[in-house]
C-alpha positions as CSV (number, residue, x, y, z in Angstrom):
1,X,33.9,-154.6,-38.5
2,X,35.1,-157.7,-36.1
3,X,37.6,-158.5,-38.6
4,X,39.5,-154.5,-39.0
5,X,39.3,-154.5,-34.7
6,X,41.1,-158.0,-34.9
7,X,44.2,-156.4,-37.3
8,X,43.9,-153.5,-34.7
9,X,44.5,-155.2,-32.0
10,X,47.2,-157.6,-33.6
11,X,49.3,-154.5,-34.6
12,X,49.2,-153.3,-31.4
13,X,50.1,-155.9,-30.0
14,X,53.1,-156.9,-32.0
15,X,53.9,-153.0,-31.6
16,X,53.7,-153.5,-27.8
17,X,56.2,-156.7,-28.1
18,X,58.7,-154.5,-30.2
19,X,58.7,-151.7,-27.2
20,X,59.0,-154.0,-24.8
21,X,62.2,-155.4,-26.8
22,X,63.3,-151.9,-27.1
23,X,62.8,-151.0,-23.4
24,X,64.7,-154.4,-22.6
25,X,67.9,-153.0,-24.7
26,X,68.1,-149.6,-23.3
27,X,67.8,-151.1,-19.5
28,X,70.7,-153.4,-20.4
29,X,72.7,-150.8,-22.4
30,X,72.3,-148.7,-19.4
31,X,73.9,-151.1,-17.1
32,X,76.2,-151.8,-19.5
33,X,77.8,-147.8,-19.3
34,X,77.7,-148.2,-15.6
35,X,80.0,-151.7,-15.6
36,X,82.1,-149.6,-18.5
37,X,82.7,-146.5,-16.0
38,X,83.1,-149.0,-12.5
39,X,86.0,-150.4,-14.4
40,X,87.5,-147.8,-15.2
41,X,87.1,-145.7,-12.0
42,X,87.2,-148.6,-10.0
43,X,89.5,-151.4,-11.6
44,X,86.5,-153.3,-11.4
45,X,87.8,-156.0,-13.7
46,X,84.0,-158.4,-13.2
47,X,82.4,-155.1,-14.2
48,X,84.8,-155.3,-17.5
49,X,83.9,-158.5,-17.9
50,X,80.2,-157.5,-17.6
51,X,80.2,-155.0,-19.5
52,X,82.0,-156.8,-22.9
53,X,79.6,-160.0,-21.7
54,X,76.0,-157.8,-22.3
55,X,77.4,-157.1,-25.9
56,X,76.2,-160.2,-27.7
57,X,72.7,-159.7,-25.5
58,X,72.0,-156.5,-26.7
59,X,73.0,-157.4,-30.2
60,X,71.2,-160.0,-30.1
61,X,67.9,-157.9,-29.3
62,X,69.0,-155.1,-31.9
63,X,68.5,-157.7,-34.4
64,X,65.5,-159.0,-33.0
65,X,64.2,-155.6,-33.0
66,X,65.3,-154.7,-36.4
67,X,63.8,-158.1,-37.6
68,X,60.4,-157.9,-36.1
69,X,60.1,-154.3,-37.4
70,X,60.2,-155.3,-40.7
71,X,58.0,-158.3,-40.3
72,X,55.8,-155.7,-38.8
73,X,55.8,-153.1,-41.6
74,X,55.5,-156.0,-44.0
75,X,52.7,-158.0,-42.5
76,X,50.4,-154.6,-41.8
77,X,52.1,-152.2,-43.8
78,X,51.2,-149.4,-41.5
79,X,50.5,-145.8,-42.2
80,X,51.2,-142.3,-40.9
81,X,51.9,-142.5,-36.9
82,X,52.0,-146.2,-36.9
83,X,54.1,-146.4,-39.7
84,X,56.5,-143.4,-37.6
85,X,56.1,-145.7,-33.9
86,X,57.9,-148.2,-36.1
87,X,60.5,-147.0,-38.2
88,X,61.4,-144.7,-34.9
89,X,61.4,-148.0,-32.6
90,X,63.8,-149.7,-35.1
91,X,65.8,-146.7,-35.0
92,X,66.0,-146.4,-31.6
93,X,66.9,-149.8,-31.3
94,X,70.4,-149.3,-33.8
95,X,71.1,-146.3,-31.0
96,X,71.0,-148.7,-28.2
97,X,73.2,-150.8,-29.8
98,X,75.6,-148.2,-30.7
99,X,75.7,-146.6,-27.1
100,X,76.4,-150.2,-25.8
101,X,79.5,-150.8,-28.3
102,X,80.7,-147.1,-26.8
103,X,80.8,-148.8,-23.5
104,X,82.3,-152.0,-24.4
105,X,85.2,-150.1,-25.7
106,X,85.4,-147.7,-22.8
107,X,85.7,-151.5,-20.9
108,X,88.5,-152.6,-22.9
109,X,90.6,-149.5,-23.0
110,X,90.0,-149.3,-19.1
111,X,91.2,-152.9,-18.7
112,X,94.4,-151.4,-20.4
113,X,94.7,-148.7,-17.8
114,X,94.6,-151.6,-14.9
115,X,95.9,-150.3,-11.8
116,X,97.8,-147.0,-13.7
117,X,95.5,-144.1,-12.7
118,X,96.0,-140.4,-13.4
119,X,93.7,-139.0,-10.5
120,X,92.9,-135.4,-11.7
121,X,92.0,-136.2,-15.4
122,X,90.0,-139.5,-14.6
123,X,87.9,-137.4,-12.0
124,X,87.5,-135.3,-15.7
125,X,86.1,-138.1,-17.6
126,X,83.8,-139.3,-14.3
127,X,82.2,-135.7,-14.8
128,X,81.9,-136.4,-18.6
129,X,80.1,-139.9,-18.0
130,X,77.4,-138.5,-15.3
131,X,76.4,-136.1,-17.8
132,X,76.9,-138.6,-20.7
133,X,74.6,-140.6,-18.8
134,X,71.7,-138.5,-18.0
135,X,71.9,-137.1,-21.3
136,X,71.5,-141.2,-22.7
137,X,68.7,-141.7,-20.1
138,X,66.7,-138.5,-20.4
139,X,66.5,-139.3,-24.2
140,X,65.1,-142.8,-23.2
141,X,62.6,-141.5,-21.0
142,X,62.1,-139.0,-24.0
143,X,61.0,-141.8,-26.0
144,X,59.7,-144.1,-24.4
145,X,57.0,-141.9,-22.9
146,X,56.7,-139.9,-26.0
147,X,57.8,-136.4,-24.7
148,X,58.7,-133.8,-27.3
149,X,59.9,-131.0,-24.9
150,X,62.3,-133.2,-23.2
151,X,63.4,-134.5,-26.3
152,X,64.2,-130.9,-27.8
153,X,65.8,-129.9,-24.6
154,X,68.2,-132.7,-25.3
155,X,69.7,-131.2,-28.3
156,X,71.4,-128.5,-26.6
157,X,72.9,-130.4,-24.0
158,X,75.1,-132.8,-26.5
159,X,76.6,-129.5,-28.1
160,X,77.6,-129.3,-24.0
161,X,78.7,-132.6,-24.1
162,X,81.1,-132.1,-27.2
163,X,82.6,-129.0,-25.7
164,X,83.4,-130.7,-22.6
165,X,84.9,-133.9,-24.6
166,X,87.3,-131.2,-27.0
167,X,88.3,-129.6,-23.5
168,X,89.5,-132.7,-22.0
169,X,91.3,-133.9,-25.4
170,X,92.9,-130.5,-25.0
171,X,94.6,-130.7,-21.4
172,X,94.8,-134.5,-21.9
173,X,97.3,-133.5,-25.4
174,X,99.2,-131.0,-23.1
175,X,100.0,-133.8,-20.5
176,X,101.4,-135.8,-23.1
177,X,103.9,-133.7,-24.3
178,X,104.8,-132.5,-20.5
179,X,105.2,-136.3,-19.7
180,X,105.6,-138.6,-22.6
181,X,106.5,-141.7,-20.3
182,X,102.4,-141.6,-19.5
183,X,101.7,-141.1,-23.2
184,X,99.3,-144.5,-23.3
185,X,97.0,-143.8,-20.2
186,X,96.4,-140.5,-21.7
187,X,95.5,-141.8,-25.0
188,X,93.6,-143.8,-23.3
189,X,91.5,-141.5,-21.6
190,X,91.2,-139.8,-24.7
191,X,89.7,-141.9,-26.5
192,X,87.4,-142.8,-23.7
193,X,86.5,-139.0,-23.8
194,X,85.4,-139.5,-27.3
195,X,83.4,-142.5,-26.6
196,X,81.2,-141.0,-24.4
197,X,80.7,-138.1,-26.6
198,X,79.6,-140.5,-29.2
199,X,77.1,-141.7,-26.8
200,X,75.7,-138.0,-26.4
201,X,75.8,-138.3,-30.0
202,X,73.7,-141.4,-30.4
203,X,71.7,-139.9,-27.4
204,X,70.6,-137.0,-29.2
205,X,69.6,-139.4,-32.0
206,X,67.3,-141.0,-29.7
207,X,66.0,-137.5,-28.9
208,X,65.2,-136.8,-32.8
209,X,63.6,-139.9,-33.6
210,X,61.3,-138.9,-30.1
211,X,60.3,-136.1,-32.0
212,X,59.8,-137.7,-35.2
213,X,57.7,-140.6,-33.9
214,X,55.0,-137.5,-32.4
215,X,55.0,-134.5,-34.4
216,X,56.7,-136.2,-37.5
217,X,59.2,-133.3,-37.8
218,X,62.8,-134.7,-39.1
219,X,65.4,-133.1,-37.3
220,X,68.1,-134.7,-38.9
221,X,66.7,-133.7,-42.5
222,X,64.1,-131.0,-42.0
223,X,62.8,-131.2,-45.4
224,X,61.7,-134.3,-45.2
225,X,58.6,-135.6,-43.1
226,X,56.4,-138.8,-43.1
């Protein structure tokens, strides 16, 4: 009996470490939107800096992550929820990572806007990020504290998200043609439009594995459950 509460508690606690590695990521890849946005609203050039900076760090801790996930799966070969707080924490962890590469490219195309700003259409994209961001830390909070309605809510509002990103491709497209000599800031912005709606993307992935960590429902791939 001493001996199964002793595997118990060592699976929990190497469980514990992997959240904590987890938590870690999204807390940096968080930061790492806001640096992404400050320089390109602001011409923050340190937050550019910043931002491209926390790359290695949080790839760092993706692999760490990814690494001690399978030690864990190997070492207690886990079953049924455990087995899901897992597999979902890995995959949460690969999200993180990708939301953080969004950023860093947001940071480099917004170095390459420098001090050349296009008011109206930036303001456009600054709308697109607030809501980019809540969306990426509501479906943090969604997993982190294991919440299935707020999770489901989620998926909805990254359709939103999409919308809004083929909207602004769509004036951004017009501008170009009515003023070709600011053809690479708006291609810029473009692209920067898309990179946050890959990050509602990779949001709402975080919102799915939420869901499959609890109830064990695949969104992704309804047909198939663990």
């Amino acid at each position: 009996m001493s001996e199964t509460k002793h595997i118990l508690t060592d699976f929990g606690d190497a469980l514990a470490a992997l959240h904590a590695d987890a938590s870690m990521m999204a807390s940096l890849t968080e930061r790492s939107l806001q640096n992404a946005m400050a320089c390109l609203l602001h011409c923050d050039q340190e937050a550019c800096v910043a931002t491209i900076a926390d790359e290695d760090e949080i790839d760092a801790l993706e692999q760490k992550v990814d690494g001690d996930g399978v030690e864990i799966l190997v070492r207690f070969q886990p079953v049924a929820s455990d087995l899901r707080k897992v597999i979902a924490t890995m995959r949460f962890g690969n999200n993180l990572e990708r939301v953080a590469d969004q950023a860093t490219k947001i940071a480099r195309r917004g170095r390459k806007l420098g001090n050349s700003r296009i008011l109206s259409e930036t303001k456009s994209i600054d709308l697109m990020f607030l809501e980019a961001r809540i969306l990426f830390r509501d479906s943090v909070s969604a997993f982190t504290n294991s919440d299935v309605d707020l999770a489901h809510s989620l998926l909805k509002r990254d359709r939103k998200l999409d919308e809004v990103s083929r909207l602004i491709e769509t004036q951004l497209t017009k501008q170009i043609v009515l003023h070709p000599e600011q053809i690479s800031d708006r291609l810029n912005l473009i692209f920067i439009a898309r990179h946050l709606e890959r990050v509602g993307n990779h949001a709402k992935n975080i919102a799915e594995d939420a869901i499959y960590a609890v109830v064990a429902e695949g969104i992704r791939h309804p047909n198939n459950s663990l």
